[in-house]
N, C-alpha and C positions, 0 to 999 in steps of 0.2 A: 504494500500500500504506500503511497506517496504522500506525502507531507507538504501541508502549505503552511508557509510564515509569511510570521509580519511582526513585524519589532521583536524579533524574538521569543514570536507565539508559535506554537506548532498544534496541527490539529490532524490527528489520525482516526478513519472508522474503524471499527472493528468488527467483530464476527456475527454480532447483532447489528440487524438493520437498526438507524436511527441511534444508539447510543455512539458517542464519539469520545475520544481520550484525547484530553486538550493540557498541554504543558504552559504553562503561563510565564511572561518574562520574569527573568531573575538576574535581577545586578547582585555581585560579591564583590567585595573590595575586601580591605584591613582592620575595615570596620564591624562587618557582618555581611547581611544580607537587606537586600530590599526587593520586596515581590510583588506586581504586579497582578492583583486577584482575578481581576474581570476587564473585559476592554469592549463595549458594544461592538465600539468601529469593524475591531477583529470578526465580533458575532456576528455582525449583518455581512462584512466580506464576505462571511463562509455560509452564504445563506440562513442563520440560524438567528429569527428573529424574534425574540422570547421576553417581553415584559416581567422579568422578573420582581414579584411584592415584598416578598418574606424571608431573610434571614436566619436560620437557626443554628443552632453550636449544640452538641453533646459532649462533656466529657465522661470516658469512661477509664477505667484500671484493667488490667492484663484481665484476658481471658473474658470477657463480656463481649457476649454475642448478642446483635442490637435486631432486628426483624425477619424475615423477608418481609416488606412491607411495601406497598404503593396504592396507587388507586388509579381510575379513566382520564383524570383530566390533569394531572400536575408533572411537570418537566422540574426535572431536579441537575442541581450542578453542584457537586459533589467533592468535597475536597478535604485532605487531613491537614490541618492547623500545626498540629504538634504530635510526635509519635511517631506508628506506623501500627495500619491496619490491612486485613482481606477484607477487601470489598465484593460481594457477590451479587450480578445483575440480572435479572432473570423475564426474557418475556411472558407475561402473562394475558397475551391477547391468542384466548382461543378461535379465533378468524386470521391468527398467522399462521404463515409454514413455518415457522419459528418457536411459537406455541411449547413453551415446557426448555427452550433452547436457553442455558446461562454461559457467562465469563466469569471470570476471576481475577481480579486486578488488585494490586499492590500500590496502597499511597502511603506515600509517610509526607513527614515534614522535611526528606532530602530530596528527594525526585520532585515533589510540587506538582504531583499530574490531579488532573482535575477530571471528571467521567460526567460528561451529560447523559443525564437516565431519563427518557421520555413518557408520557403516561403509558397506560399500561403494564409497565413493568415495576418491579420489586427491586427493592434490594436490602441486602443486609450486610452488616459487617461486623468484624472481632477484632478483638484489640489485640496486639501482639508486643508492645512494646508494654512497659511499668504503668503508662498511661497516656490516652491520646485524645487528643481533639477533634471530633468531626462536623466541618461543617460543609452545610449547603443553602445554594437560594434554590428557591423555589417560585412559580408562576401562579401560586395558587394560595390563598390562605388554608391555614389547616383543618382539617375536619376529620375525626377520625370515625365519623360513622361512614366515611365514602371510602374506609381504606379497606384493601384485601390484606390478610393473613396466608402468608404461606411459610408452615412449619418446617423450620433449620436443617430437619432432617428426613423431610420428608423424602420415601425410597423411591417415588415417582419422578423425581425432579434429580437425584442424583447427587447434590452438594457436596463437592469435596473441601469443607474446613482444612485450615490447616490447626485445629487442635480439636481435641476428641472429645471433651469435657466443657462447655463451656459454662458461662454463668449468664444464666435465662431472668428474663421477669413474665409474670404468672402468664401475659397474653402470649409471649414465644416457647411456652413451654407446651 
């Protein structure tokens, strides 16, 4: 797959239709770092014209597995603040040929890649580091009676975690 930039943004599809892995500009100097989170201009370049509302953050500690979770209408842009987690994406539009089809994608706070997840689809993720930040915007205010559940380990979907144990709360167990 080929890559398009722009100010040192790179936007790659992946194996799902519609979700894309987008790396965001990163200056480093002597100082630290400085990161570039969002950029419209870049969005609309790449066709991807998404009125983003809502902001959220989670922090979580090792081993906390956070959904598979989405709903019909909400486009997510997906990014780890602090840490490193498995991200797991999952279409859940039974009118795809894609239908039950996921990825697995690794964010931390080195790489800085960011994962546009579009409605329909799920996703969830585990913390792998001592603790990590996840955040994403979102196009949609939240509602969680319009969300789907699909369970971590369900044997029809196939999920390969990378830890065997995780630490659930009551709706993802």
């Amino acid at each position: 797959m080929t890559a398009k930039t722009y100010d040192n943004w790179t936007l790659e599809k992946t194996s799902l239709d519609g979700v894309v892995k987008i790396t965001p500009s990163v200056f480093k100097d002597f100082r630290g770092e400085y990161i570039e989170t969002y950029n419209k201009d870049f969005m609309i370049e790449n066709k991807i014209d998404i009125n983003f509302l809502q902001d959220d953050i989670s922090v979580s500690k090792k081993n906390v597995l956070r959904g598979v979770h989405g709903n019909n209408d909400t486009w997510k842009l997906i990014s780890c603040l602090h840490g490193n987690f498995q991200l797991i994406v999952v279409n859940n539009n039974n009118n795809s040929n894609q239908f039950k089809k996921w990825e697995s994608f690794d964010l931390s706070s080195e790489n800085r890649l960011q994962i546009l997840v579009p409605p329909q689809f799920g996703n969830g993720h585990v913390v792998l580091s001592e603790k990590a930040i996840f955040h994403y915007k979102q196009n949609t205010q939240y509602d969680r009676k319009s969300q789907f559940t699909i369970k971590w380990n369900d044997p029809e979907f196939g999920f390969k975690w990378k830890i065997d144990k995780p630490i659930l709360s009551d709706r993802d167990k």
